[in-house]
TIMARTI-717320 format. One record per residue (C-alpha): z, x, y; residue number from 1; chain. Coordinates in Angstrom, 3 decimals. Each point is the difference from the previous one (the first is absolute). Layout:
N
        w        u        v   n chain
        Z        X        Y NUM     A
...
END
This chain:
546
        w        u        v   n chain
  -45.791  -34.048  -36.413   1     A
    1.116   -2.299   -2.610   2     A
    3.815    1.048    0.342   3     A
   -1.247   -1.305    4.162   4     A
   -1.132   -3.237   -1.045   5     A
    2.378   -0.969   -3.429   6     A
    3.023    0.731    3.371   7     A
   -2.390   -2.351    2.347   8     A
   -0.138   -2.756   -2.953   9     A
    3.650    0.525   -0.325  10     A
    1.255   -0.616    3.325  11     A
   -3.159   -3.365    0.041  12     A
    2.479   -1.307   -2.705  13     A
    2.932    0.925    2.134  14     A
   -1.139   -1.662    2.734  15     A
   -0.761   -3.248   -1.697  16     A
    3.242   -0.061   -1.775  17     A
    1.376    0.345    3.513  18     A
   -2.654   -3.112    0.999  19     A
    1.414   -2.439   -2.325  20     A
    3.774    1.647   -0.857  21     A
   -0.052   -1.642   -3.389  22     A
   -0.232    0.550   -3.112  23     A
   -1.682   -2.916   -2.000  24     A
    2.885   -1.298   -2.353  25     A
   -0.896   -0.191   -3.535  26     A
    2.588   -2.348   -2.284  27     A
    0.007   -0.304   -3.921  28     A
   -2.653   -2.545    0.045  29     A
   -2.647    2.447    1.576  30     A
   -0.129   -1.308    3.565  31     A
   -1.541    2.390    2.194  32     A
   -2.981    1.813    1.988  33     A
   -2.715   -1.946   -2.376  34     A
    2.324   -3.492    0.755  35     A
   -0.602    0.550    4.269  36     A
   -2.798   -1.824    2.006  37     A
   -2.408    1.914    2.502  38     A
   -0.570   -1.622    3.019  39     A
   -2.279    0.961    2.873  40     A
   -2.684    1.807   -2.222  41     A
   -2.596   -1.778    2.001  42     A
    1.668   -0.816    3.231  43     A
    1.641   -3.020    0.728  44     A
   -0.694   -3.068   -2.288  45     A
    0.867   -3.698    0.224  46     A
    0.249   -0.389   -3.997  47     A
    2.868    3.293   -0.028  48     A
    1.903   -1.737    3.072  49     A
   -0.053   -3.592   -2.214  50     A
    1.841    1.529   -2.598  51     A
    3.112    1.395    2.091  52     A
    0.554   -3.688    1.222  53     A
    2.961   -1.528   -1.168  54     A
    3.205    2.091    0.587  55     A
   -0.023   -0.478    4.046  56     A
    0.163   -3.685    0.156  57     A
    3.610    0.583   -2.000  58     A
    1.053    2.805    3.319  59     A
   -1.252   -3.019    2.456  60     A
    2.686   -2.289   -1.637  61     A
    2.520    1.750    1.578  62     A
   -1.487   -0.478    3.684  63     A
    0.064   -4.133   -0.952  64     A
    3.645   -0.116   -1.141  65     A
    2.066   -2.587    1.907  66     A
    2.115    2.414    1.780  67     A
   -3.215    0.841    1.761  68     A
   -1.055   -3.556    0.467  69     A
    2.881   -0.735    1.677  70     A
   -0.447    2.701    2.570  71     A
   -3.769   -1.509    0.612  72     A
    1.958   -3.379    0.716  73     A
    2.435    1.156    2.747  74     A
   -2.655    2.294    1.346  75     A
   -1.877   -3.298    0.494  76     A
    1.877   -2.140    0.835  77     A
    2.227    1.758    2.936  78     A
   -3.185    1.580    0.967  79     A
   -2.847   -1.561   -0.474  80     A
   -3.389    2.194   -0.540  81     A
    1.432    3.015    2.123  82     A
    0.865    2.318   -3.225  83     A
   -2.687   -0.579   -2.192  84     A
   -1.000    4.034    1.452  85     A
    3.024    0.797   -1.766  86     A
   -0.624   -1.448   -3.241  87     A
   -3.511    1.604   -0.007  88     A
    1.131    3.154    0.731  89     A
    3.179    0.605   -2.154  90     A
   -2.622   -1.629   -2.804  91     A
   -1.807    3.275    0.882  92     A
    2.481    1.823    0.023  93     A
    1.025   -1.251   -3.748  94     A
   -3.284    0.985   -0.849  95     A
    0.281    3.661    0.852  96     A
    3.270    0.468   -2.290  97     A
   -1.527   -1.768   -3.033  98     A
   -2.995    2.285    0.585  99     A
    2.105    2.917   -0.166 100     A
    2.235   -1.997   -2.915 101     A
   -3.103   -0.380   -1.889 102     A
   -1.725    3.424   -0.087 103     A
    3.181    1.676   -0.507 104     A
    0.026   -1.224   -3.655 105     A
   -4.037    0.187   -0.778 106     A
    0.395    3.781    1.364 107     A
    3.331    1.073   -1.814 108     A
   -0.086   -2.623   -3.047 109     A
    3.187   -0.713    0.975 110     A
    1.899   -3.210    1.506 111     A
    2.590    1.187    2.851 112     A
    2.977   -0.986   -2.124 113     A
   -1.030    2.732   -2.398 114     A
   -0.748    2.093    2.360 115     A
    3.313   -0.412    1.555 116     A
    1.853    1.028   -2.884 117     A
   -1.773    3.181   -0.989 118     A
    0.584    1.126    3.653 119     A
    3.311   -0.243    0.813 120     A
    3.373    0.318   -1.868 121     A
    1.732   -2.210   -2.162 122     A
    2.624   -1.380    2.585 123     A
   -2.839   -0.628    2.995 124     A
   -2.028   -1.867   -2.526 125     A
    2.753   -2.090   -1.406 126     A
    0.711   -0.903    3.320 127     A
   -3.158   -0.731    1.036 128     A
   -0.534   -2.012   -3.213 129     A
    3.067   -1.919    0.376 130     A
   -0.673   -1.164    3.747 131     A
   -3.719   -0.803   -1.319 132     A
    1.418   -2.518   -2.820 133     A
    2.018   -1.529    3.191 134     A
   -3.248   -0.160    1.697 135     A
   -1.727   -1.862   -2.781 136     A
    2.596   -2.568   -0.027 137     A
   -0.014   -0.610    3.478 138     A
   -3.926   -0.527   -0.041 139     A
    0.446   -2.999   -2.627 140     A
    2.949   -1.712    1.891 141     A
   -2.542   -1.588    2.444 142     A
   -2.798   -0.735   -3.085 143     A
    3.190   -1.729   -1.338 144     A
    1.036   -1.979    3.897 145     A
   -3.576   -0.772    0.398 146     A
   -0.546   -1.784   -3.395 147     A
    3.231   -1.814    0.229 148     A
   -1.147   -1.501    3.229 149     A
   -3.216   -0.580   -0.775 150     A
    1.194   -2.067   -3.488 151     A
    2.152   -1.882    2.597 152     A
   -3.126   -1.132    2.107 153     A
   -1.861   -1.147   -2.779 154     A
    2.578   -1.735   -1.721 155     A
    0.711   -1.579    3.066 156     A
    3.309    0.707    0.114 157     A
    0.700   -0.943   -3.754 158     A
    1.020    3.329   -0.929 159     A
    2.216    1.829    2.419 160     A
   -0.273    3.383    1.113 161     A
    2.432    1.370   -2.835 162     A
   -1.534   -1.839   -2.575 163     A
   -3.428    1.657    1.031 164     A
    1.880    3.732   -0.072 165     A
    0.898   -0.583   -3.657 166     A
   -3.576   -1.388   -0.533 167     A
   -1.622    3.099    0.863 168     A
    1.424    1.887   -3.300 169     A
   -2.467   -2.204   -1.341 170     A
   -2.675    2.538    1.478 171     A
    0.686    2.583   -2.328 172     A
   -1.529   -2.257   -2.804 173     A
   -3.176   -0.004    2.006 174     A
   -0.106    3.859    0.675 175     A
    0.965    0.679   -4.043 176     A
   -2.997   -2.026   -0.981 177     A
   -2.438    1.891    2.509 178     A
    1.306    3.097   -1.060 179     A
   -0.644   -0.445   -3.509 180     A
   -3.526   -1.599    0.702 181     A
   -0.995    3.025    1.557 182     A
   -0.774    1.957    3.635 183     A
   -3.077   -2.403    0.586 184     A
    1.141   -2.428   -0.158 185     A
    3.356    0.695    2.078 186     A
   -2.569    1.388    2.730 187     A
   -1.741   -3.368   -0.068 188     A
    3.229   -2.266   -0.024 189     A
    1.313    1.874    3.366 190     A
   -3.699   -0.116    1.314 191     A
   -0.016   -3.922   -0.595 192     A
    3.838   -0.017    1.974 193     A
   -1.727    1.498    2.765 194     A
   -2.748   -1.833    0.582 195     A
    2.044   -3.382   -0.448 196     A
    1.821    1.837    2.818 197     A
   -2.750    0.298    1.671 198     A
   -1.431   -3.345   -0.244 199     A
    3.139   -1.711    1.089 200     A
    0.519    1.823    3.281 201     A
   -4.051   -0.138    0.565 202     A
    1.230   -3.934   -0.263 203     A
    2.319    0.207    2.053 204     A
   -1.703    1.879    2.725 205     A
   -2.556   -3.213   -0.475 206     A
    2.722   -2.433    0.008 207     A
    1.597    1.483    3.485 208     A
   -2.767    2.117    1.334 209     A
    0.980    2.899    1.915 210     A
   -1.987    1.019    3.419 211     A
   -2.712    2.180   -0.569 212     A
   -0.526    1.941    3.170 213     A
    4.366    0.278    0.004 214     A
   -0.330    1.270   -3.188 215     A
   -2.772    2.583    0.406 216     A
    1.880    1.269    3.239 217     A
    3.135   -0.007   -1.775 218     A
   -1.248    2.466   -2.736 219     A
   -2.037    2.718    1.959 220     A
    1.899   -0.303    3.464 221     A
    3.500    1.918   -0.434 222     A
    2.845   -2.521    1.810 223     A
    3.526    0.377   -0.842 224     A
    2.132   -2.982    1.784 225     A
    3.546    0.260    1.826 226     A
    2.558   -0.421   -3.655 227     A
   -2.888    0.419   -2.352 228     A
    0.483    3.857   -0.679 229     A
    2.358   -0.547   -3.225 230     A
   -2.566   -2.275   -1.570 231     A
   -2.913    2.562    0.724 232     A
    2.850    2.592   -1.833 233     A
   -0.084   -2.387   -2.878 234     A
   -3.384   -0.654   -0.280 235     A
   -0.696    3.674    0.117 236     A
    2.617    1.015   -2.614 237     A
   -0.962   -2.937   -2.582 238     A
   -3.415    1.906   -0.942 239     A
    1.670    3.152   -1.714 240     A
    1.263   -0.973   -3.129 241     A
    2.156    2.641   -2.084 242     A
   -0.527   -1.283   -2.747 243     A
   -3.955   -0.265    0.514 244     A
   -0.321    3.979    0.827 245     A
    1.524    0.386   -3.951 246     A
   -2.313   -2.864   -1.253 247     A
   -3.505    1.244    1.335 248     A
    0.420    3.146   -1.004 249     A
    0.862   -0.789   -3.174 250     A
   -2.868   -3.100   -0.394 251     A
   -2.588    2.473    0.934 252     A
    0.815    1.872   -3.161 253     A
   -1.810   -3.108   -2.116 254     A
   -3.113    1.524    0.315 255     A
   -0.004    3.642   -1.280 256     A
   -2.156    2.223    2.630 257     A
   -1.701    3.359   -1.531 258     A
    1.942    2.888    1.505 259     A
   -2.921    1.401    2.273 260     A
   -0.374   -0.312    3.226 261     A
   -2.685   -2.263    0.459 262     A
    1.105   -2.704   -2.303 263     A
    3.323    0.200    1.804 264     A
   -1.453   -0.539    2.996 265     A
   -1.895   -2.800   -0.754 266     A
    3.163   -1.547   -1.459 267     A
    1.949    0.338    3.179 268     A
   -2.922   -1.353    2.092 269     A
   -0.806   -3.251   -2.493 270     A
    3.923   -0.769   -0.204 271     A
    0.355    0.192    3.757 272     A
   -3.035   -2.654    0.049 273     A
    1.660   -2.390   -2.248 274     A
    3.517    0.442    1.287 275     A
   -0.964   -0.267    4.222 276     A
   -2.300   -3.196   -1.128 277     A
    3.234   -1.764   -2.294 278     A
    1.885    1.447    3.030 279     A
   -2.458   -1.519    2.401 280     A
    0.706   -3.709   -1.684 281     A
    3.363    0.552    0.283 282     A
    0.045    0.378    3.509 283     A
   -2.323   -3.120    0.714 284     A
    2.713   -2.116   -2.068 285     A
    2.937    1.535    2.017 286     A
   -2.131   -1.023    3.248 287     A
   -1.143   -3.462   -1.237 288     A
    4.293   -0.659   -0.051 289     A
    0.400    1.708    3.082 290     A
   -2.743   -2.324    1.960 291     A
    1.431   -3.260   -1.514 292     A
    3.213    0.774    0.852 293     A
   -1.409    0.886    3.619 294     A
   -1.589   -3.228   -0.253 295     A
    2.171   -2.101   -1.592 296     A
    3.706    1.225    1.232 297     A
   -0.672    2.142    3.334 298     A
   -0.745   -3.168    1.822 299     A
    3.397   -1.853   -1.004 300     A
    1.820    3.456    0.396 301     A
    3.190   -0.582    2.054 302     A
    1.179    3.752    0.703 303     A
    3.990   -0.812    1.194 304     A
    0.781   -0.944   -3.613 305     A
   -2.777    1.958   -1.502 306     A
   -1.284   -2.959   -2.086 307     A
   -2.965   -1.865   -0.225 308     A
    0.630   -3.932    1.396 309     A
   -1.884   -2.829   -1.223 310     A
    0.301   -1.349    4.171 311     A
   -0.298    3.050    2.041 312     A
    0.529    0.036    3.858 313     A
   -0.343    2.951    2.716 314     A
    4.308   -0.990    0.748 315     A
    0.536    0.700   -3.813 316     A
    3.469   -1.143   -0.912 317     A
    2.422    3.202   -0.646 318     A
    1.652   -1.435   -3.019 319     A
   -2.236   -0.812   -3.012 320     A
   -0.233   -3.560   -0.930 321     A
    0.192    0.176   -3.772 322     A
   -2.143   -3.395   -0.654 323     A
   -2.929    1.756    2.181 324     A
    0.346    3.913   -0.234 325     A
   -0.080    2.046   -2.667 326     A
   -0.034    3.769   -0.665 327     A
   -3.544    1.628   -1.046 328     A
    0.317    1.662   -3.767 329     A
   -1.132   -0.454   -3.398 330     A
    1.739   -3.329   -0.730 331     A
   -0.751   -1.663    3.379 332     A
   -3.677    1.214    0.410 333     A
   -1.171   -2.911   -2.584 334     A
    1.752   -2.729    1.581 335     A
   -0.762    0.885    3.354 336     A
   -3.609    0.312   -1.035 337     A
    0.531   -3.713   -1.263 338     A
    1.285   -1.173    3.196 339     A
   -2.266    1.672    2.694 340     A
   -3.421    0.117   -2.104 341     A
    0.485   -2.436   -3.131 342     A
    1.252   -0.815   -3.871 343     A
   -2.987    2.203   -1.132 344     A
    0.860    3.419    1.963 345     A
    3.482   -0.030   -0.686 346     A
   -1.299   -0.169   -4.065 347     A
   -2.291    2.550    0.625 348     A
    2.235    2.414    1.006 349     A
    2.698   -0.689   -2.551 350     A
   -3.196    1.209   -3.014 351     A
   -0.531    2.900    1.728 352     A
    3.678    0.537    0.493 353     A
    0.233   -0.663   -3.499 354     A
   -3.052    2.807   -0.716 355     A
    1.289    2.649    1.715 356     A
    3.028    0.159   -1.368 357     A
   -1.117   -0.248   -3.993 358     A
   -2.284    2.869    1.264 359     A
    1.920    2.051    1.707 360     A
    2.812    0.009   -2.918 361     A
   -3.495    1.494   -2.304 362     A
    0.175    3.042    2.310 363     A
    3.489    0.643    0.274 364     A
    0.571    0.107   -3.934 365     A
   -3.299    2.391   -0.287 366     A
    1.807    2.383    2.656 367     A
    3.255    0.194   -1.135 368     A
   -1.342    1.218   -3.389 369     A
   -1.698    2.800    1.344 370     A
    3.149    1.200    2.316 371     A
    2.252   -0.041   -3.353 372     A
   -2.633    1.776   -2.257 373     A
   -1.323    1.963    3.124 374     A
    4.050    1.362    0.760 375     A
    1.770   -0.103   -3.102 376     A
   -2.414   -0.264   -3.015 377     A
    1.360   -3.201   -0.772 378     A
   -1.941   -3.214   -1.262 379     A
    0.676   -3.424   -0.410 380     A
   -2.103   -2.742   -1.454 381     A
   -1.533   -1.682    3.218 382     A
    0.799   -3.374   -0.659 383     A
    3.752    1.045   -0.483 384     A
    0.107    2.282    3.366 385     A
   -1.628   -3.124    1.713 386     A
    2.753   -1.950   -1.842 387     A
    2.581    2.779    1.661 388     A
   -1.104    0.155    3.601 389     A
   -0.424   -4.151    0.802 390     A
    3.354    0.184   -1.567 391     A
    1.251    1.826    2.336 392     A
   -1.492   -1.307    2.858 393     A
    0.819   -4.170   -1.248 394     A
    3.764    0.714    0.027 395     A
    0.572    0.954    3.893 396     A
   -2.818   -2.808    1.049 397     A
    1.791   -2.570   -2.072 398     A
    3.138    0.500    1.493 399     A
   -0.975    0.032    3.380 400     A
   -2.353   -2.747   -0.748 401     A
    3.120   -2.330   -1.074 402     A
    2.675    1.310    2.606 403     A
   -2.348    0.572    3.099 404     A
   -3.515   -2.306   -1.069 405     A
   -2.960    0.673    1.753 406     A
    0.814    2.221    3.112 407     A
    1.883    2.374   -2.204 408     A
   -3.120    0.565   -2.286 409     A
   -1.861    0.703    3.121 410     A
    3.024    2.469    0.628 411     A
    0.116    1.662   -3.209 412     A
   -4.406    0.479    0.301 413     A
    1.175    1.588    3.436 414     A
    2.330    2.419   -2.166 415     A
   -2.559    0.691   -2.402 416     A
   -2.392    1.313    2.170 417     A
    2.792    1.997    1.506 418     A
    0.347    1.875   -3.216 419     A
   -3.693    0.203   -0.230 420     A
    0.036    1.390    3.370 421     A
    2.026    2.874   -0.687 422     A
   -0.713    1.165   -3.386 423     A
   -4.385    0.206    1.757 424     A
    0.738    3.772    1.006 425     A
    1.300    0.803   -3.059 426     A
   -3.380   -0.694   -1.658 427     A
   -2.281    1.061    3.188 428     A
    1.517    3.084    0.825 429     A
   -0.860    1.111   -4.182 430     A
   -3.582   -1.213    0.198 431     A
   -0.934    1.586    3.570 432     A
    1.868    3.567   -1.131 433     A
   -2.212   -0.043   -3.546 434     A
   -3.155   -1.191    1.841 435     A
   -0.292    2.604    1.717 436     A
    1.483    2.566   -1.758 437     A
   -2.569    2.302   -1.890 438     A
    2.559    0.467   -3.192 439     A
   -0.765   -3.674   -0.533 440     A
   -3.466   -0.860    1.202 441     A
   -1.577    3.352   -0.038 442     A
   -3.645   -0.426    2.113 443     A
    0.812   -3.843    0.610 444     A
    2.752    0.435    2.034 445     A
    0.581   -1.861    3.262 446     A
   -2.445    1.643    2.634 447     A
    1.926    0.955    3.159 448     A
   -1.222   -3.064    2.011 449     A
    1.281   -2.753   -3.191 450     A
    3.220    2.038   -0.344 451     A
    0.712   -0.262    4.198 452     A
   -0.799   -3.485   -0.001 453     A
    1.818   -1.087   -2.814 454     A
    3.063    1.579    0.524 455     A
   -0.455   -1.632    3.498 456     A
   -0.207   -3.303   -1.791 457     A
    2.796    0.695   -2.523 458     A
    2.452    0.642    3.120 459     A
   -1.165   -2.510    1.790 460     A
    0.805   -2.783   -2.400 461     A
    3.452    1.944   -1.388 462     A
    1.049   -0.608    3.705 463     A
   -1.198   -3.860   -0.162 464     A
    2.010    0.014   -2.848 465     A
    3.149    1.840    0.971 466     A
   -0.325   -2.408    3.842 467     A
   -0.136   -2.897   -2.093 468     A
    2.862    0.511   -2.729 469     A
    2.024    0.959    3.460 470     A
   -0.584   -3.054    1.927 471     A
    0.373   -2.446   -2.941 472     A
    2.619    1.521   -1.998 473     A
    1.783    3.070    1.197 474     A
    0.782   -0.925    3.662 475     A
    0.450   -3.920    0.223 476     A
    3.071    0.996   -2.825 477     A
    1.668    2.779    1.981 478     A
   -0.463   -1.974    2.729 479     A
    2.083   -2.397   -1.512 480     A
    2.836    2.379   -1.767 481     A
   -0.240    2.678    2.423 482     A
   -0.683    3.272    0.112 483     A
    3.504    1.052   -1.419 484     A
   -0.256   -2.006   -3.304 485     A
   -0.630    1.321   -3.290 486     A
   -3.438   -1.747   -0.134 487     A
   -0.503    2.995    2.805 488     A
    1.262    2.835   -1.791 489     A
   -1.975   -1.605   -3.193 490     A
   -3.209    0.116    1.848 491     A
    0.419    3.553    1.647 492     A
    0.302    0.990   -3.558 493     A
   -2.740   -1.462   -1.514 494     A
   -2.383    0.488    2.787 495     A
    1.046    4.326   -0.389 496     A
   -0.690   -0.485   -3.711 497     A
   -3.366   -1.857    0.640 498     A
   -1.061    2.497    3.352 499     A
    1.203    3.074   -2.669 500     A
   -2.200   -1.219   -2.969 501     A
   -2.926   -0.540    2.044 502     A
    0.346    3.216    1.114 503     A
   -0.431    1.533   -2.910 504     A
   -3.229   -1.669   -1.490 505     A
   -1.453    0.382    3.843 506     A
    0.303    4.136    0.054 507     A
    0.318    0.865   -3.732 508     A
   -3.408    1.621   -0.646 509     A
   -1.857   -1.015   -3.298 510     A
    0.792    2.589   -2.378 511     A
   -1.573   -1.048   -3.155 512     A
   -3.223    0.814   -0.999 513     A
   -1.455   -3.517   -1.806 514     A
   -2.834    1.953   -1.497 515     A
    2.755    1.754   -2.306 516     A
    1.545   -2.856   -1.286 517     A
   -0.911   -1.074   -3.397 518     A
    0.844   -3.552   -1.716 519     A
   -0.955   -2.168   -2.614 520     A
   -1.339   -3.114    1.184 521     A
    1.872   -3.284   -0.680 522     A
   -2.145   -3.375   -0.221 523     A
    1.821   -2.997    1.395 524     A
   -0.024   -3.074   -2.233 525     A
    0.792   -3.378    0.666 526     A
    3.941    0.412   -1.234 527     A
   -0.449    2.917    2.610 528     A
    0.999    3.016   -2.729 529     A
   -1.714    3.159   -0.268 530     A
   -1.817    0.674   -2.819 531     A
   -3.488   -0.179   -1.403 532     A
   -2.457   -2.331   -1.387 533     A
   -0.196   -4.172    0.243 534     A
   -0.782   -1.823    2.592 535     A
    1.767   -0.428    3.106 536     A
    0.732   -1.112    3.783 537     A
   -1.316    3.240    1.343 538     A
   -1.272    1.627   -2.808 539     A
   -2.685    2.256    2.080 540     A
    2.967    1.254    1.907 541     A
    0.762    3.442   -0.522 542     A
    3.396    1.383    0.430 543     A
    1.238    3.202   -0.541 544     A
    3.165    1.011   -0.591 545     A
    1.766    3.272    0.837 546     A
END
């Protein structure tokens, strides 16, 4: 009888080993089991959900950078209210992969950067880490076109668009102060960007109000217009973020869950409050610039030079008349704001402008930490890495800003999210194949029906992506060299390599059993560095390294 129940209590053990596939790290300063929080003891509670708020509002950031407002714009103004359904849904849809983003790390302990590396081999991984460095500095090269532009418009013009690229270097002063003041207060500087977003468009919406019954119709009705179907693809493909999958589930590891199953849980379901209601604002301030532009542009849109016309007629001239047209982007936004609803809107814009770009460049920096620890085990201080990546990302916007001014900054965003574009699978496919994998998330693996439907979602918007990098990059330049060029035979070889490496993450099972990896935990400080003790930028975030 006892040998019966010592093997019963044995395999209870097993099985909750297999619940949680972790083992709690322990470092030399003692961090462990008696450091992690219970949560759920006595069911759900409002003071328990309080204390994970914070870390979300930095993933909602991403959905606010200007790339994405600039999508809202030509959504509006070519089409008035008709794909608001589109941003509401691909906002749910965003939702569903942070979800998954967010419980991979409370349930393994692990970010998916680490994760990454201990599962496949050294060359895979490098790759993978390299493209994901190319992906961080294509996320800040519209942070860095957006606050250039929006210094223009409130300068008035005084300081030119490449004097506003070299300005924003000045942003990494502002993100080394933060980071040395502490996570608190970072989390309450990007929660006051946001809401100065929000006030402005909420201002603007007041300023030119949109139509109520349009835009209630527009949202829950499903429309697509004749020509609209590659702005639909955009909005659809600007919700997944790469670098946003490696940032939430490495944020969620600021609050150290109790490996049991109940407190894990509870974690998942409190973190998927805060992150669908900072998720939810999000999506109201991506509207707000949709409807303005629906109400401000759409009316003045003249479709055979796809520009919006201060005069507009139903015989719309064919060739744009420079002194009355002008192109819908980041740059022209503000003054067309100035000219069709007044001096006020077009200022308005240009602050929030301004806001979403110091924001988004927070989130970005944060990111690309964790995909250079998370591959390669290698830190930086964070104010130098920020220093790195804006860099990076100033020197191709201020050449094109002084050879091709304006348009080819909109150009250059265009190729940006492009590269973003592309490298999304390369993150997705990871996080859907651990999610539901039981070496990774033992018990808490995707159930059937989440697994179906988000590898529906995950090929849905690869395709946007792959139709829209076609039709805005890949075709309109063979169309111009040919098929017989060696752009062609460039692109056939690139696209095998791509198609071949996709491959591989999509059908290599998950081999590695988390639960048997052991690591001592490293505590991110403000200068970034592993190590122990002081205070620091994220100094509740646990890390461990292999």
């Amino acid at each position: 009888m006892e040998g019966g129940e010592e093997e019963a209590r044995e395999e209870a053990r097993e099985g909750e080993r297999r619940v949680t596939d972790i083992e709690p790290p322990r470092g030399k300063h003692g961090e462990g089991d008696e450091e992690d929080e219970s949560f759920g003891a006595n069911g759900f509670s409002f003071r328990e959900l309080w204390r994970f708020t914070g870390p979300a509002w930095l993933i909602s950031i991403a959905y606010l950078d200007p790339g994405n407002l600039e999508t809202d714009l030509q959504a509006g103004a070519q089409f008035g209210y008709s794909l608001s359904w589109v941003l509401l849904w691909s906002s749910v849809l965003g939702l569903i992969i942070q979800v998954l983003s967010l419980r991979l790390g409370i349930v393994t302990h692990r970010h998916l950067a680490q994760l990454c590396r201990y599962e496949y081999p050294p060359f895979i991984r490098y790759v993978l880490w390299v493209l994901s460095e190319l992906m961080i500095v294509a996320s800040d090269v519209p942070e860095v076109i957006g606050t250039a532009f929006a210094i223009q418009l409130l300068s008035k013009g005084m300081i030119p668009l490449w004097g506003g690229v070299l300005t924003c270097a000045a942003s990494t002063l502002v993100f080394l102060t933060l980071s040395y003041l502490g996570l608190s207060y970072l989390t309450a500087f990007v929660g006051g960007l946001v809401g100065i977003m929000s006030f402005c468009f909420m201002a603007e919406c007041f300023l030119s109000p949109p139509d109520g019954w349009s835009s209630v119709v527009g949202a829950a009705v499903p429309n697509l217009p004749a020509g609209s179907e590659m702005i639909a693809v955009g909005l659809l493909g600007a919700v997944a973020m790469p670098h946003n999958l490696f940032l939430q589930s490495a944020l969620v590891l600021a609050r150290k869950t109790k490996r049991e199953k109940t407190s894990i849980r509870f974690a998942c379901i409190y973190t998927t409050i805060e992150t669908a209601f900072a998720l939810g604002v999000s999506f109201l301030v991506n509207w707000s610039v949709l409807l303005v532009a629906a109400s401000s542009f759409a009316p003045y849109w003249c479709s055979p030079v796809q520009e919006v016309c201060e005069v507009n007629t139903p015989e719309c001239k064919e060739t744009s008349n420079l002194d009355k047209c002008f192109p819908v982007g980041l740059e022209t936004a503000g003054k067309l704001l100035q000219t069709t609803v007044g001096e006020q809107a077009g200022m308005f814009w240009a602050v929030a402008l301004l806001a979403s770009g110091q924001s988004s460049t927070i989130t970005g920096t944060y990111a690309g930490q964790f995909v250079m620890e998370g591959f390669v085990e290698m830190s930086l201080p964070l104010w130098l890495r920020n220093l790195i990546s804006r860099g990076i990302a100033i020197v191709p916007s201020l050449c094109v800003s002084i050879i091709a001014g304006p348009r080819g900054a909109n150009d250059l965003c265009v190729i940006a999210s492009i590269v973003l574009a592309l490298h999304l699978p390369l993150a997705l496919i990871p996080l859907l194949k651990f999610t539901d994998s039981r070496e990774s998330m033992g018990d808490h693996r995707n159930s059937r029906m989440l697994s179906g439907v988000s590898w529906m979602l995950a090929l849905m918007v690869i395709a946007a992506n792959s139709s829209l990098t076609w039709n805005t990059v890949i075709d309109p330049m063979l169309q111009q060299d040919g098929y017989g060029s060696w752009k062609f035979v460039v692109v056939v070889i690139i696209a095998a390599l791509y198609v071949a490496l996709l491959a591989y993450l999509m059908w290599r099972p998950v081999q590695k059993r988390n639960g048997g990896i052991h690591g001592t935990p490293i505590i991110v400080h403000a200068n970034g560095n592993g190590g122990g003790g002081g205070g620091g930028l994220l100094q509740p975030l646990m890390l461990d390294a292999a």
